[in-house]
C-alpha positions in Angstrom: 100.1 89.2 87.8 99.4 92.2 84.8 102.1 94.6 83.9 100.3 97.4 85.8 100.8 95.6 89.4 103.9 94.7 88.6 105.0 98.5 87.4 102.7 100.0 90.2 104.4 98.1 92.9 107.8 98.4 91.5 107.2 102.2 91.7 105.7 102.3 95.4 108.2 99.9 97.0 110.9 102.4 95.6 109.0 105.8 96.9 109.3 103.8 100.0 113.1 104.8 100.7 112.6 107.9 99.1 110.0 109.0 101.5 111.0 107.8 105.1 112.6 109.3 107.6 113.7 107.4 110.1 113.0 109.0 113.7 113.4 107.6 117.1 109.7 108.4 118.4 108.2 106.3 115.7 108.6 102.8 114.4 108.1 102.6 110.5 107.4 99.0 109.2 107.2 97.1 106.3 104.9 94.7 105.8 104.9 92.3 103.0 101.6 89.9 102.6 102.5 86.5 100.9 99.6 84.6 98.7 100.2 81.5 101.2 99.1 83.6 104.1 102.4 84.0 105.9 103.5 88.1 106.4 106.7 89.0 106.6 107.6 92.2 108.5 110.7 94.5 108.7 111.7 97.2 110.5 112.4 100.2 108.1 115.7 101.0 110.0 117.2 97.3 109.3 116.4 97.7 104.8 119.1 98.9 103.4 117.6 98.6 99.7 114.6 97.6 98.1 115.4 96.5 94.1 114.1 94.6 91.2 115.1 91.8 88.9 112.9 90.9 86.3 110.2 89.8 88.7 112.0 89.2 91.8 111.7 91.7 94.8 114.7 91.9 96.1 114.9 93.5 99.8 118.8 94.0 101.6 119.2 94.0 105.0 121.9 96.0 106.8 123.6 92.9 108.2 124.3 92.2 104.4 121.0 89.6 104.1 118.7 89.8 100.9 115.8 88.3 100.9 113.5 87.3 97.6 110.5 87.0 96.3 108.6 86.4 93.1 106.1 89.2 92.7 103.4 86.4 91.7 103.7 85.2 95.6 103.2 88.5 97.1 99.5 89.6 97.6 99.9 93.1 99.0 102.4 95.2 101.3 101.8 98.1 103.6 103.8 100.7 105.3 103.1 101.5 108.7 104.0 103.7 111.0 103.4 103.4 115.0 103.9 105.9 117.4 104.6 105.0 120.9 102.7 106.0 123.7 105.3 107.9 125.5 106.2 110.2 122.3 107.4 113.7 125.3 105.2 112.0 127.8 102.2 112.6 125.7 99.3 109.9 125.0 99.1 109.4 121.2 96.1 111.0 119.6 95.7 108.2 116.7 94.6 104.9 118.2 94.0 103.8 114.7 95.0 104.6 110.5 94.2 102.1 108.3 94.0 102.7 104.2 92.3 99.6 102.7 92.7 97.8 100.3 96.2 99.0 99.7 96.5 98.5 96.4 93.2 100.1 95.2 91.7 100.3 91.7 88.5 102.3 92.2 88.0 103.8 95.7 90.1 103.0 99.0 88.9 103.1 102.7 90.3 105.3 105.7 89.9 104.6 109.1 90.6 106.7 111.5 90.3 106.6 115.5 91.4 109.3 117.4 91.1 109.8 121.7 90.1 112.9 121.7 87.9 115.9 120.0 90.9 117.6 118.1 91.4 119.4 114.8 92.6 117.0 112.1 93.3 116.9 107.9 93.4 113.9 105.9 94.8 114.8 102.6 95.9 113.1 99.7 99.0 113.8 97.4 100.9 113.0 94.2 104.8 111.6 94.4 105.4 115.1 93.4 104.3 116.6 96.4 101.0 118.2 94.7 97.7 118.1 96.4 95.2 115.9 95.3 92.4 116.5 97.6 91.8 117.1 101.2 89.1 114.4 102.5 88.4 115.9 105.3 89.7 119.1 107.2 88.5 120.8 111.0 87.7 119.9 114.4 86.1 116.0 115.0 85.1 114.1 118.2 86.9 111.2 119.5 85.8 108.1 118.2 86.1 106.6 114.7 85.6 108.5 111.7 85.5 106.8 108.0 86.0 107.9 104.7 85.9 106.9 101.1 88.3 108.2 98.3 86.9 107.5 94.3 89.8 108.9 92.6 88.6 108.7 89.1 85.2 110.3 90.3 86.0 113.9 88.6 88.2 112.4 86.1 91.0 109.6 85.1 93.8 109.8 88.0 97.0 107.8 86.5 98.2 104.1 87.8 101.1 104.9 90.4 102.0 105.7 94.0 100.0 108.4 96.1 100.5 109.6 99.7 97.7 109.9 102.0 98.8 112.4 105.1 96.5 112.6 108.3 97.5 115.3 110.9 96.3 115.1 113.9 96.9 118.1 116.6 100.8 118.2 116.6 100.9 114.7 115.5 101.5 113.5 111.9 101.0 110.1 110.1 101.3 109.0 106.0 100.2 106.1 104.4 101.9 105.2 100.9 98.8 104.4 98.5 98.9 102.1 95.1 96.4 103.1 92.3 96.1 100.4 89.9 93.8 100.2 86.4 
């Protein structure tokens, strides 16, 4: 595995923990995609830490557990985030948000279905908290709407962690993004 993966997912698995909150109407999981097929998923309430040695992932659970990996035997994480159906006794608008492939080099794909015709923003930002770009912004049907981001079409965005933010009515989902070379 190059340097750059290795950096780039050093830097997103930490953003992780800086950037979830942990609220009871939605479930926040992690994900993590091994090059022998198996995925192993955790609840984001249960990790305590998420650290590096050398090139060993290193993820603590609350009961005191760590688990390891070798970066080489880990193909790709993802983040998610689910909200229930009965968030106040209102049906979820978001059926579906996917960001693929997560990590990216040239452009990544975003899929989302929503149940009704409702004013949404997909929008992308820095670690920073700057705005990238907005994708796509005002009122859309139900159904499925796609969209393709080329970051390095108006110029060279940097290797590192990104935040893609869909709002949806009242309604708000992320998806942590990693840009490698």
């Amino acid at each position: 595995m190059n340097s750059d993966k290795v950096l780039a997912m050093k830097m997103s698995l930490s953003f992780i923990i800086l950037f979830i909150w942990v609220s009871s109407a939605i479930s926040q999981n992690l994900h993590v995609h091994r090059t022998d097929g198996v995925t192993e998923s955790f609840a984001l309430v249960d990790v305590r830490s998420i650290t590096f040695e050398e090139n060993d992932m290193n993820l603590t659970l609350v009961t005191g557990d760590t688990i390891a990996w070798n970066i080489s035997f880990i193909s790709y994480y993802n983040y998610e985030e689910v909200m229930p159906s009965s968030v106040q006794g209102s049906k979820p608008i978001v059926n579906e948000f996917l960001a693929f492939p997560n990590p990216f080099s040239e452009a990544i794909n975003f899929s989302v279905d929503i149940s009704q015709t409702i004013g949404m923003e997909l929008s992308i930002y820095d670690m920073s908290g700057r705005q990238i770009t907005v994708l796509d912004s005002g009122s859309r049907s139900s159904g499925s709407h796609n969209y393709v981001w080329k970051p390095d079409a108006f110029g060279r965005l940097p290797i590192g962690t990104y935040l893609a933010k869909l709002s949806v009515g009242n309604q708000l989902y992320h998806k942590l993004l990693i840009k490698t070379n």
